[in-house]
MIDOSE-1310 file (N, C-alpha, C; in nm, 2 decimals, decimal comma, always signed):
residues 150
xxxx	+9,38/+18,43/+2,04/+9,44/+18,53/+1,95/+9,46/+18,66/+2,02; +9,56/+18,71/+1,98/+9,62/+18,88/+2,02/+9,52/+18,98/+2,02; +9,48/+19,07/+2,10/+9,44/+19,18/+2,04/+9,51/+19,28/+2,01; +9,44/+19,34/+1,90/+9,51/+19,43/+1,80/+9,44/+19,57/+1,83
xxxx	+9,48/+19,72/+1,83/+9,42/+19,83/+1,79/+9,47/+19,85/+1,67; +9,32/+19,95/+1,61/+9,34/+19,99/+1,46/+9,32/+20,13/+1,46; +9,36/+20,20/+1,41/+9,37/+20,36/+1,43/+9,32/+20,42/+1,25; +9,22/+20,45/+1,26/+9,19/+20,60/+1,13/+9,15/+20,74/+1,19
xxxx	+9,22/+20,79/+1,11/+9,22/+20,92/+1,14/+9,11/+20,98/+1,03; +9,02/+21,13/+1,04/+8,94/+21,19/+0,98/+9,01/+21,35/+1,02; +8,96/+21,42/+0,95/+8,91/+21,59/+0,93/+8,78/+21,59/+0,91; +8,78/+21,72/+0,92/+8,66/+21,85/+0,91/+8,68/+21,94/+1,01
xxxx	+8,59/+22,04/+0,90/+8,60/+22,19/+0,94/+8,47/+22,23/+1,05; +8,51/+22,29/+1,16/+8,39/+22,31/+1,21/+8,37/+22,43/+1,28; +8,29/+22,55/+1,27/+8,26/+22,65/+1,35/+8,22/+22,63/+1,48; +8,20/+22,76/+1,57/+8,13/+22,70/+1,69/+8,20/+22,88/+1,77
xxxx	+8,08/+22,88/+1,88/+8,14/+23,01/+2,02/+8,12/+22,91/+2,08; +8,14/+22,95/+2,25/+8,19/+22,89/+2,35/+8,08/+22,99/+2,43; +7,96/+23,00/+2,47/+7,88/+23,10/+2,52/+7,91/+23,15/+2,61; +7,92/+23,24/+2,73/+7,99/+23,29/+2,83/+8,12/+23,23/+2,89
xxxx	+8,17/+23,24/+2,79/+8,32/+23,21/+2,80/+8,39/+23,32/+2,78; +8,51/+23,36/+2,88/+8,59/+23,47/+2,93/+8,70/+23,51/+2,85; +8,70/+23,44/+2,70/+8,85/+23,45/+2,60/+8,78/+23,50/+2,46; +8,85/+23,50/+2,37/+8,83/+23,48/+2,21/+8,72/+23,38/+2,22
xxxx	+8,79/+23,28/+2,25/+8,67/+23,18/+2,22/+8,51/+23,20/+2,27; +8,47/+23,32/+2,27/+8,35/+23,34/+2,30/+8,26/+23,39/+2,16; +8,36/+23,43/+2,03/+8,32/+23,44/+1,97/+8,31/+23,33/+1,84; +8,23/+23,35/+1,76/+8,18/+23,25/+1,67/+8,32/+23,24/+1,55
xxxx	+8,38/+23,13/+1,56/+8,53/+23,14/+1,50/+8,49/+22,99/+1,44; +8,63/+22,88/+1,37/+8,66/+22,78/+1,34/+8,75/+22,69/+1,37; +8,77/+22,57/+1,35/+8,87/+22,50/+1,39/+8,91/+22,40/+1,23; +9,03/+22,34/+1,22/+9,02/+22,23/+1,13/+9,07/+22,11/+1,19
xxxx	+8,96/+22,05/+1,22/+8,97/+21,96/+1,35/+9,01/+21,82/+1,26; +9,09/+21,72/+1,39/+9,14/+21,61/+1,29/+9,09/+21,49/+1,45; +9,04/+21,41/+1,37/+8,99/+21,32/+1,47/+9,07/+21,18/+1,45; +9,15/+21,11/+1,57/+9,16/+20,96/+1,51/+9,12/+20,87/+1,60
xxxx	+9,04/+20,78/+1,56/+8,94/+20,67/+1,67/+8,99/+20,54/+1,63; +9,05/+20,52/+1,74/+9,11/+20,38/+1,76/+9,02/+20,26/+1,84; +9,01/+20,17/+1,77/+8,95/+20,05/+1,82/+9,05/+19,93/+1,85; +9,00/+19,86/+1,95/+9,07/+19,76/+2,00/+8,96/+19,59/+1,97
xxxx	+9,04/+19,46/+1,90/+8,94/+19,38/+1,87/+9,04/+19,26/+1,85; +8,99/+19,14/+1,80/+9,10/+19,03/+1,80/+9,09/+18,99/+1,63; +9,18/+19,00/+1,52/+9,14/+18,95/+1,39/+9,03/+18,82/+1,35; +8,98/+18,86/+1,27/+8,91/+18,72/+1,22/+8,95/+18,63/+1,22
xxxx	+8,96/+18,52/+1,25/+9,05/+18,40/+1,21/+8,97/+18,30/+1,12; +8,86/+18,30/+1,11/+8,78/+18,26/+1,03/+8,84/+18,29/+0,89; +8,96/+18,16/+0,81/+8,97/+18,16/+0,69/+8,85/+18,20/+0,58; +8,75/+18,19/+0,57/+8,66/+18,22/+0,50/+8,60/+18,26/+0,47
xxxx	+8,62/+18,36/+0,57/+8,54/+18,51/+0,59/+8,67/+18,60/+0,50; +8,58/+18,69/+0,43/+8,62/+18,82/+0,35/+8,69/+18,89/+0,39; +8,69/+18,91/+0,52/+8,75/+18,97/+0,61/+8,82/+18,92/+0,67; +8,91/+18,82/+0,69/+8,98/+18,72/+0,73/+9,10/+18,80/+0,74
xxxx	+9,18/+18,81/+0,92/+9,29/+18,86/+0,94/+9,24/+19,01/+1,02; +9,15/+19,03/+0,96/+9,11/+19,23/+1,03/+9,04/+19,21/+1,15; +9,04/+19,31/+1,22/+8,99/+19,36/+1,35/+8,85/+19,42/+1,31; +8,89/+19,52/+1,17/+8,77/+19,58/+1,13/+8,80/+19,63/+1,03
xxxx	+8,72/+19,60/+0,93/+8,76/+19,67/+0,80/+8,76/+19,84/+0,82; +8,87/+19,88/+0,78/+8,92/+20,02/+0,74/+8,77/+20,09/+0,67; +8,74/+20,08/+0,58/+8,60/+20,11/+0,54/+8,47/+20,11/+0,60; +8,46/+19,98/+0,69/+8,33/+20,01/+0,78/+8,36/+20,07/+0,91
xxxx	+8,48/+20,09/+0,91/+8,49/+20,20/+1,08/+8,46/+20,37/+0,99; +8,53/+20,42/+0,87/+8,50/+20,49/+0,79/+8,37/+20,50/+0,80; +8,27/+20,43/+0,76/+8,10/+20,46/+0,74/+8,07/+20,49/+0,83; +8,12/+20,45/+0,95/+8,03/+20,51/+1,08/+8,10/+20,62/+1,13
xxxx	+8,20/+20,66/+1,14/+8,26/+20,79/+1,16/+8,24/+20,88/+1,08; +8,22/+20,85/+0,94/+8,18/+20,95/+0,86/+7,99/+20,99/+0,88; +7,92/+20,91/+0,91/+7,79/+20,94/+0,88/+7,75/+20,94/+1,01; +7,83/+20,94/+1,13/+7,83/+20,97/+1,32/+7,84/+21,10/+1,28
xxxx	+7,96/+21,14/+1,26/+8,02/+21,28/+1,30/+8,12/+21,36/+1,13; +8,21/+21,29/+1,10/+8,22/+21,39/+1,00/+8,15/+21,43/+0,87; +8,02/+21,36/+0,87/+7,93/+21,46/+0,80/+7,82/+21,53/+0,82; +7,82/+21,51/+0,94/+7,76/+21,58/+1,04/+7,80/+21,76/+1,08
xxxx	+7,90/+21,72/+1,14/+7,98/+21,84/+1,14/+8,09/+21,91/+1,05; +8,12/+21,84/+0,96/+8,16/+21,92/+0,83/+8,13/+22,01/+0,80; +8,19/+22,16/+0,81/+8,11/+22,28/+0,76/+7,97/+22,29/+0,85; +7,96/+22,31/+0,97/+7,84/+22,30/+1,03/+7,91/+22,41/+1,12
xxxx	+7,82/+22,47/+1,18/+7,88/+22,62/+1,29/+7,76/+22,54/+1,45; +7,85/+22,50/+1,52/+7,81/+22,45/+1,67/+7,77/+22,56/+1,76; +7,62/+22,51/+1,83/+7,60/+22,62/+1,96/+7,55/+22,55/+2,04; +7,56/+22,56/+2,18/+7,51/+22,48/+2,29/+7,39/+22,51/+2,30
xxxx	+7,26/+22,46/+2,27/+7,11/+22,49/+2,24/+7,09/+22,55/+2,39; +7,08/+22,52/+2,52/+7,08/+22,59/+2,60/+7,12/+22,74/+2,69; +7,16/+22,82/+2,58/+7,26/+22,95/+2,55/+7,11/+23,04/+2,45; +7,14/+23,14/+2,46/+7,10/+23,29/+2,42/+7,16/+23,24/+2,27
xxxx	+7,26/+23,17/+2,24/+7,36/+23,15/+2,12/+7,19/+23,11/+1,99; +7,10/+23,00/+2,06/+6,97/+22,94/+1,98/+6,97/+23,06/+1,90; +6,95/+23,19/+1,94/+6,89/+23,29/+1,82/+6,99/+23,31/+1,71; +7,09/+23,32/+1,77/+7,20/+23,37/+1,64/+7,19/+23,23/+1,53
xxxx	+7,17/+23,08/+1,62/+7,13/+22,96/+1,53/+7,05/+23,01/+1,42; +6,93/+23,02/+1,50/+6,83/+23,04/+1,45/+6,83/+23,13/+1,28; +6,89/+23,26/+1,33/+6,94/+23,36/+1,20/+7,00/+23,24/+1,12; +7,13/+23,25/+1,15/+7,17/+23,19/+1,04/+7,10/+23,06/+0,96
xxxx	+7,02/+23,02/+1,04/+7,00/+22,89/+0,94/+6,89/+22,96/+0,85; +6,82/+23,01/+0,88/+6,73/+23,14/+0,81/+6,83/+23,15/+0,69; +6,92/+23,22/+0,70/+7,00/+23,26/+0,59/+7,10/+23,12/+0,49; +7,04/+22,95/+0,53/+7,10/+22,86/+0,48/+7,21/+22,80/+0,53
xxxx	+7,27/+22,89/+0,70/+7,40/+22,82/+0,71/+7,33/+22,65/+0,77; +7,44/+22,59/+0,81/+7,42/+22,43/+0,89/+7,49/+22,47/+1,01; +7,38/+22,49/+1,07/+7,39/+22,49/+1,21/+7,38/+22,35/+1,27; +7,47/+22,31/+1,41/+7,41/+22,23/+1,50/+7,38/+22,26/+1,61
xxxx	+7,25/+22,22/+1,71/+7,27/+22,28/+1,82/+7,30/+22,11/+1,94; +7,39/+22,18/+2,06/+7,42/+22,02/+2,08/+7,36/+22,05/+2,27; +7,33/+21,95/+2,34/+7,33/+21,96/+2,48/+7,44/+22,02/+2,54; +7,56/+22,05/+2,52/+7,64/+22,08/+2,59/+7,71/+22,18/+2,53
xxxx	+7,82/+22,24/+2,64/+7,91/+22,37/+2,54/+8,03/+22,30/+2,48; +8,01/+22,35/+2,32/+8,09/+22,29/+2,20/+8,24/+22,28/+2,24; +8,27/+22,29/+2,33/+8,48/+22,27/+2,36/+8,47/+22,11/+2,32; +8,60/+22,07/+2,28/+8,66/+21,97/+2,26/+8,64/+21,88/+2,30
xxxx	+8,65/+21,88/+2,43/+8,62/+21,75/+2,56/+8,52/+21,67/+2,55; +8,39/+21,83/+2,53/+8,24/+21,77/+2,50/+8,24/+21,71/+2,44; +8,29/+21,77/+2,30/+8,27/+21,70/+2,13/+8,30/+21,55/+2,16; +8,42/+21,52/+2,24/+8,48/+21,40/+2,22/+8,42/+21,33/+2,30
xxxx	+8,35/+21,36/+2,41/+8,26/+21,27/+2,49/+8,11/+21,25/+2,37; +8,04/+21,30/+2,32/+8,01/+21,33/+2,24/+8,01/+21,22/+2,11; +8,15/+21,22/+2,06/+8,19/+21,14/+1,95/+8,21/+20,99/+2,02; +8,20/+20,98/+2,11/+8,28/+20,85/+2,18/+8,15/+20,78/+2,19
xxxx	+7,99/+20,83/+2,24/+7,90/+20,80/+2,24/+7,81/+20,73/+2,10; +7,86/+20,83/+2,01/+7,77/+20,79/+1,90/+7,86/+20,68/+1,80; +8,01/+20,65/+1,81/+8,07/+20,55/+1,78/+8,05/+20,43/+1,80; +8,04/+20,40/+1,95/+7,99/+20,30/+2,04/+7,91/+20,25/+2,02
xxxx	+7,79/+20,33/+1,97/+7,65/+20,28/+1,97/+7,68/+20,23/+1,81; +7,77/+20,22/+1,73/+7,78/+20,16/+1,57/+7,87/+20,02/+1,56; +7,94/+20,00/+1,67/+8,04/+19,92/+1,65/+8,00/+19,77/+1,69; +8,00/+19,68/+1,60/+7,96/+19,58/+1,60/+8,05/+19,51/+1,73
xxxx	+7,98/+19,42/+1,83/+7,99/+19,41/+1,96/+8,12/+19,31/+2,00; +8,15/+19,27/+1,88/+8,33/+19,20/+1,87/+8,42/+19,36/+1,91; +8,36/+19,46/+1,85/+8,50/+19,60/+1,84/+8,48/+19,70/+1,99; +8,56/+19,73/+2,04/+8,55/+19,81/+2,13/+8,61/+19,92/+2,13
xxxx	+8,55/+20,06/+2,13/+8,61/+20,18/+2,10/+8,74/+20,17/+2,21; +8,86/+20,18/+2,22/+8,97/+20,25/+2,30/+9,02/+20,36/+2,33; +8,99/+20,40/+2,20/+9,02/+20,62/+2,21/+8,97/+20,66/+2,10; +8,99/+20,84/+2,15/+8,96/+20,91/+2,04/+9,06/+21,01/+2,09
xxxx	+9,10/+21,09/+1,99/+9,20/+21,19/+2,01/+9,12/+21,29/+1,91; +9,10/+21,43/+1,95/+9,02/+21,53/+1,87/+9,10/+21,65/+1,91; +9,17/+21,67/+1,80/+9,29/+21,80/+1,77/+9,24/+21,90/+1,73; +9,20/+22,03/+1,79/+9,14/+22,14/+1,78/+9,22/+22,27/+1,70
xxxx	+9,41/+22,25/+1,71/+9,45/+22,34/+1,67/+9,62/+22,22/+1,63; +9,72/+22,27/+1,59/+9,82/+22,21/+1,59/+9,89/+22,19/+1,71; +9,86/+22,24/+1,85/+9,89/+22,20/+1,98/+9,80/+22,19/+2,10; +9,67/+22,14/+2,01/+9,58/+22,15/+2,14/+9,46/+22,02/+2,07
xxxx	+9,45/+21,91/+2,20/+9,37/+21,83/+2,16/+9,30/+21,77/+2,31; +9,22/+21,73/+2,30/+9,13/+21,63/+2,40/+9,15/+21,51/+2,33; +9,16/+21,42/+2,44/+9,16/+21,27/+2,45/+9,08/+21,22/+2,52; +9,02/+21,09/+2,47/+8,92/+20,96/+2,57/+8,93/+20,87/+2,55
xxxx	+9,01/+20,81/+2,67/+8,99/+20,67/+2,71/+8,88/+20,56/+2,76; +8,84/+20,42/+2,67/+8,77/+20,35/+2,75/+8,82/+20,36/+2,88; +8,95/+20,30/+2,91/+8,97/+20,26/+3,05/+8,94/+20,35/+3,17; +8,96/+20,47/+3,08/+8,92/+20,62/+3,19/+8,75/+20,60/+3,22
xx	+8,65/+20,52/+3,15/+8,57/+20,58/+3,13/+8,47/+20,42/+3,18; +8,52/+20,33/+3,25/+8,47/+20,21/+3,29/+8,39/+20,22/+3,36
């Protein structure tokens, strides 16, 4: 049988600086980020099965994308924990915000290396992640390829 990719797309809103970085983006700003993670798999063929015909149910690639990363980062303000940034964390979560602090500095690329990791580790071993495309602004996104990434 054929393989097929399946593509869902997500939002969320997410804060974040960029710590010794030379632009705007050094300050503590937002994005309304739109993510779509495409999987590559071969349909069920198994008449019997509930799922008969799909690569992956639309809903269980949902659960893991939603409880990996967009509820995670939903309304969450990002700092690279290895940055001077920890204390400003620190404040704010004092004051109730949702901070995350992550290994690396919060740009796009990371995020999406980042998101590509914690996907992988969900997807039942028939599905294989193929991309992710993570759109930062209405003309600016990062992309990741398995095949880039073999």
């Amino acid at each position: 049988m054929n393989k097929i990719r399946i593509t869902k797309q997500f939002s969320f809103e997410t804060g974040h600086a960029l710590y010794g970085y030379d632009g705007k983006c050094k300050n503590v700003h937002g994005h309304s980020y739109r993510l779509d993670v495409t999987v590559i798999g071969r349909p069920i063929s198994d008449n019997t099965n509930v799922k008969f015909g799909m690569v992956i149910d639309f809903g269980d690639l949902k659960t893991i994308v939603k409880d990996e990363i967009v509820d995670v980062f939903d309304h969450a303000t990002v700092f690279n924990k290895n940055t001077p940034h920890v204390e400003l964390a620190k404040e704010l979560e004092s004051r109730g915000h949702n901070v995350l602090l992550v290994d690396y500095q919060p740009t796009s690329e990371m995020m999406v290396i980042d998101f590509a990791k914690k996907i992988q580790n969900r997807l039942p071993d028939t599905i294989k992640l193929h991309s992710l495309k993570l759109q930062e602004t209405a003309t600016s996104f990062a992309e990741w390829f398995a095949s880039d990434n073999e």
